[in-house]
N, C-alpha and C positions, 0 to 999 in steps of 0.2 A: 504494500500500500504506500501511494506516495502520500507523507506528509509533511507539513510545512509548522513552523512556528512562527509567530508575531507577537515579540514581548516590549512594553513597556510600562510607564507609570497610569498612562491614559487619564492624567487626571487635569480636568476629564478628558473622556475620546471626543475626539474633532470629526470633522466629516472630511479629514485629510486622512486619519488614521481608518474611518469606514471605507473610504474608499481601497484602499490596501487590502484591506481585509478581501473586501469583496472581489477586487482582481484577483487573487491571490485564492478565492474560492472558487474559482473558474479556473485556476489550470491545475489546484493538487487536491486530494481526493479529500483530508481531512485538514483541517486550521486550528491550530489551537491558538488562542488569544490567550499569552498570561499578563494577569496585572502582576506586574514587578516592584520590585522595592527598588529605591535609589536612594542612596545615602547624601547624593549629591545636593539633594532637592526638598522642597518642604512640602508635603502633602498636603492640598486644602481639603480632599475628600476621601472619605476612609474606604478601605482596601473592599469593604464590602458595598456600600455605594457605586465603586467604579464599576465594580465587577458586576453587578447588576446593571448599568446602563448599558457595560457592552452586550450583555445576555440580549437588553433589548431591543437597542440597535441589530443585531444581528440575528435576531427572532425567524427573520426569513430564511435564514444562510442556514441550510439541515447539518451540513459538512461544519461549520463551525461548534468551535465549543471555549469555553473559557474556563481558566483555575486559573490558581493565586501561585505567584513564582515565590519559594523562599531561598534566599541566597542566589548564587552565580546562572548566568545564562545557560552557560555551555551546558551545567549540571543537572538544569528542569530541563531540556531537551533531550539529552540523552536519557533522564529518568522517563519520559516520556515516549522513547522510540523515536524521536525527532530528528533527521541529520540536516534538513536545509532550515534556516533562519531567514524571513521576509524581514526586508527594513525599508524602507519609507527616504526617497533623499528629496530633499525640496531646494540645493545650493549646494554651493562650494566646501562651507563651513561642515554641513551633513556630510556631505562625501568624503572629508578629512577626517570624521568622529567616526566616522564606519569601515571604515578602510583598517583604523587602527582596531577597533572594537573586532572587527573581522579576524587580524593578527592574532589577537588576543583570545579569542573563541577558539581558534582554530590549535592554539600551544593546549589548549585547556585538552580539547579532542578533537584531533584530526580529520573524527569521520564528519564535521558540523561544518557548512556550505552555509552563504549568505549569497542570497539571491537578491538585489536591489530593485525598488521600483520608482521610476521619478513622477515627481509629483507633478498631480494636472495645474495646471498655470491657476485656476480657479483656488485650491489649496496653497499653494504657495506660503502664503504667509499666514497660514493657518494652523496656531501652535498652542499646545495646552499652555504653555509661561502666555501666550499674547490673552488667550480667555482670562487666565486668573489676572490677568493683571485686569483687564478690564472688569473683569468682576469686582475686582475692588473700591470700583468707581462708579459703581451700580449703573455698568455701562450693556446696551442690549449684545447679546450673545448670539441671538436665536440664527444667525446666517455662518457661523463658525460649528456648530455642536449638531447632531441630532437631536430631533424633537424629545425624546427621554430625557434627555438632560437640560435641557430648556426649560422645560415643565418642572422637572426637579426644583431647579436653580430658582424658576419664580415662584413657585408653592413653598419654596424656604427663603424669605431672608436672612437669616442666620446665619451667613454661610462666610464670613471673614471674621 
């Protein structure tokens, strides 16, 4: 079976990151979405929220499925049967953190392949740091996220 992996923080998922997904559900047979931890970054929404807006965004997609990443990349794919890794590049900058991230996957275990996909010109500058930033200026969202999370974000203002 071919399968594919797409990890990130997704917080929240973009409709740059649904689109990936969804290509990405059209040429391998199963997708796994993990919400990933990153120590780099500050999470505004917790590991179970995420992971429920991607279940729901991706409600259509049969092939996909989502779990929770604990620890290194390399280490939920192969715990998962996973050898190729989808990433998303939208720029120059992405393509420099992937290339290495790639490196770096690959010392971890040999058999784990990253497949890139660039981003449609509409995505572009469609980035979970640009949402939350705007979210913090209770700025509208609704043309960056899927409607899940939309509806989420306005049925809670609570959310910084």
């Amino acid at each position: 079976m071919r399968k594919a992996a797409f990890c990130g923080t997704f917080d929240p998922i973009t409709l740059g990151h649904l689109d990936v997904i969804k290509r990405a559900s059209r040429i391998f047979e199963e997708v796994v979405v993990f919400v990933a931890p990153n120590s780099l970054k500050n999470q505004m929404f917790s590991e179970a929220q995420r992971r429920q807006w991607i279940e729901e965004a991706c409600a259509d997609l049969d092939n996909v499925t989502v779990r929770v990443q604990h620890g290194l990349t390399a280490d939920a794919c192969r715990q998962a049967g996973v050898h190729v890794l989808i990433r998303g590049i939208r720029n120059e900058n992405d393509f420099s953190y992937e290339q290495n991230m790639d490196f770096m996957n690959h010392e971890i275990d040999e058999n784990l392949d990253t497949i890139c996909f660039f981003t449609r010109p509409e995505y572009q500058y469609c980035s979970s740091s640009n949402v939350k930033e705007l979210l913090k200026y209770h700025q509208d969202i609704s043309h960056f996220v899927p409607d899940c999370v939309w509806k989420g974000v306005k049925n809670n203002e609570n959310f910084d």
